[in-house]
N, C-alpha and C positions, 0 to 999 in steps of 0.2 A: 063192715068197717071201711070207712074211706082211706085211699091213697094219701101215704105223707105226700105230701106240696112241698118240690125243691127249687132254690135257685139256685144257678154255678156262676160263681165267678172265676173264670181265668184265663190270661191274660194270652198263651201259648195255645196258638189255634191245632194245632195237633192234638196237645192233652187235653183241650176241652172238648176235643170231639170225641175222645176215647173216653172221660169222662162221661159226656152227656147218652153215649150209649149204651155205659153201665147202668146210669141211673133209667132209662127208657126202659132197658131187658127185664125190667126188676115191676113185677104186678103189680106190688104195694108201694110204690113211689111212681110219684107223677113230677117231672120236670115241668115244670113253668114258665121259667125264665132265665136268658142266659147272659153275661154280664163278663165286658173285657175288662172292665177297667172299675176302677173306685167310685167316679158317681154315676157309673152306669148301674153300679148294685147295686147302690142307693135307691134306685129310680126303678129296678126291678123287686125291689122290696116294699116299695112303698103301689106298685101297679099290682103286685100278684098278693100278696100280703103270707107269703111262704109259711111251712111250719119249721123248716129248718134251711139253713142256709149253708151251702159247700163253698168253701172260698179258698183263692191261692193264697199264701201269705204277704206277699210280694207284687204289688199291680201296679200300673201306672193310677196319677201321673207323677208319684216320687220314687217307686218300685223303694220302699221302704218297708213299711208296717203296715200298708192298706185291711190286710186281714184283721186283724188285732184290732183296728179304729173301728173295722163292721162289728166285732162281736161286742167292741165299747158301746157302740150307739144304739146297735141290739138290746145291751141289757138295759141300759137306759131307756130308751122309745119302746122296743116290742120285747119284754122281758121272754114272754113266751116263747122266743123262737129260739130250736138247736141252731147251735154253728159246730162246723166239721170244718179245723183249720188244716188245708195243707201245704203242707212247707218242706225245702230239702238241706233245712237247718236244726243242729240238736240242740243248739245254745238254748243254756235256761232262760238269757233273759224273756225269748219269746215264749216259752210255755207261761212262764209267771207273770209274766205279760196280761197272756192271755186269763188265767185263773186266779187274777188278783181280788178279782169281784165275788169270787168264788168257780169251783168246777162244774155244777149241777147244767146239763146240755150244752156240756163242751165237750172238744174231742181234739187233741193235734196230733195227727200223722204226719208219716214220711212219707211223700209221695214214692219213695223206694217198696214202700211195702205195701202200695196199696194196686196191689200185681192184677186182681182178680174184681171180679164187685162184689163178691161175697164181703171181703173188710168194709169196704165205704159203705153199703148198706147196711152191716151190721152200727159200723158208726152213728150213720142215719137214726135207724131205728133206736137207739141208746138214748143219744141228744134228745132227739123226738120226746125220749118218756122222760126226762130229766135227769139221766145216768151223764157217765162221762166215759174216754175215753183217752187215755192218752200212752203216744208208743212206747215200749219196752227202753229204745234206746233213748229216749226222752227221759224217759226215768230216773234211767242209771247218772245222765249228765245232770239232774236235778240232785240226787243224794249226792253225787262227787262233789259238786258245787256250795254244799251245803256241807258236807263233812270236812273239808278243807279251808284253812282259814284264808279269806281273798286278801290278795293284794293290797286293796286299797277298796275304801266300801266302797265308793264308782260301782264298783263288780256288780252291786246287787240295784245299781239303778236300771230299770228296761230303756229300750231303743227311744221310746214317747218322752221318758224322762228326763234321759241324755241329752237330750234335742232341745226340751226346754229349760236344762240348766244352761245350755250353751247361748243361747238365747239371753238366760238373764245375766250370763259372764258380759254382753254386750251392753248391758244398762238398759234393759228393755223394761217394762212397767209389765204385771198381766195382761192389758187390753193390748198392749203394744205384741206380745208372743202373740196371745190370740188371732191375731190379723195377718200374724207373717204367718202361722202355721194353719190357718183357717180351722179356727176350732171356737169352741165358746171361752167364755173368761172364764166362768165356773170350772171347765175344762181343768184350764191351766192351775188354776187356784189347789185343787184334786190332787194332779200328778207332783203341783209344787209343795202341798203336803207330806206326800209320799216322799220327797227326797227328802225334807228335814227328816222326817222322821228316818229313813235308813240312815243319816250321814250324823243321826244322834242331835240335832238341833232343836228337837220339839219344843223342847220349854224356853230355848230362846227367844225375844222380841224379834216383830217379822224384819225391819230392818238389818239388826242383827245377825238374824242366820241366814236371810239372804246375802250379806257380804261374806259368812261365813263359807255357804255353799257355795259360794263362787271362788273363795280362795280354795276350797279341796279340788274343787273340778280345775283349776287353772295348772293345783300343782301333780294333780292327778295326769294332764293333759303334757306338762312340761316334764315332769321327772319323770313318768314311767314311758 
């Protein structure tokens, strides 16, 4: 049986060396390629053509969400490939973020818990076969989140989405977000879906609930 093929993204040159020497000590993983930044991992994804992908959450050059847009454009372009996200954040948005598209060869840990390489490997090999993974205390902030009634729906928009309501609170068009956020129009069109639909607009005319969602985020943004 051949070696999973990884690549590391992260951006913190100490933890990707202590990273990269878990995944090295480990038989049945072969490191490939290593990756500081967003379109460096892009560019080592597309050179090594990986089976699973380890990334920080968090990279230049917006130190936002870079994890989360890898494992978007992963399920998109190379649907085959695990991603192993880790991050030293329990917020659900980014789990859900992350397993919007579904869970199958996802995994997000806390870099707190990933003490040893027996977890990241174990993650590896999970992703790898189409299983999932995700931490204990990820969990728990997920059913909290969901057993408590939020604030204000905002709560259940992710960081991607936030970003592009705030965007369209500016009188932006989709190809206008697309270009500030360098993403596709399809992109935008996707995530701008997704917020009608949480903020209860679906059956509204697009005009409509785009003025809509821009008055919940403005009053979302001003009152709370």
């Amino acid at each position: 049986m051949s070696a999973i093929r990884v690549v590391l993204a992260e951006d913190n040159a100490l933890l990707r060396e202590g990273l990269s020497r878990m995944i090295r000590d480990d038989e049945e993983l072969e490191l490939v390629g290593v990756a500081a930044d967003y379109p460096e991992l892009l560019q080592r994804i597309n050179d090594h053509e990986p089976d699973v992908v380890v990334t920080d959450i968090r990279m230049p050059p917006t130190g936002t969400d870079e994890g989360i847009r890898a494992a978007a454009w992963l399920r998109e372009n190379q649907p085959t490939v695990g991603v192993v996200v880790l991050s030293q954040y329990t917020a659900p948005a980014y789990a859900l973020a992350l397993l919007e598209e579904g869970s199958a060869g996802r995994a997000y840990l806390l870099k707190e818990h990933v003490a040893g390489a027996n977890e990241l490997a174990r993650a590896i090999r999970t992703v790898h076969a189409g299983g999932s993974v995700i931490d204990p205390l990820v969990v728990d902030e997920l059913v909290k989140a969901r057993s408590s009634r939020p604030k204000s729906d905002l709560e259940w928009l992710t960081p991607r989405e936030t970003e592009i309501l705030s965007e369209m609170a500016q009188g932006k068009s989709n190809g206008a977000i697309a270009k500030s956020l360098s993403v596709s129009e399809r992109a935008v069109e996707k995530h701008s879906n997704a917020i009608f639909s949480k903020l209860g607009l679906s059956e509204e005319h697009d005009l409509n609930r785009r003025v809509k969602a821009v008055l919940v985020y403005l009053g979302g943004t001003t009152g709370g």
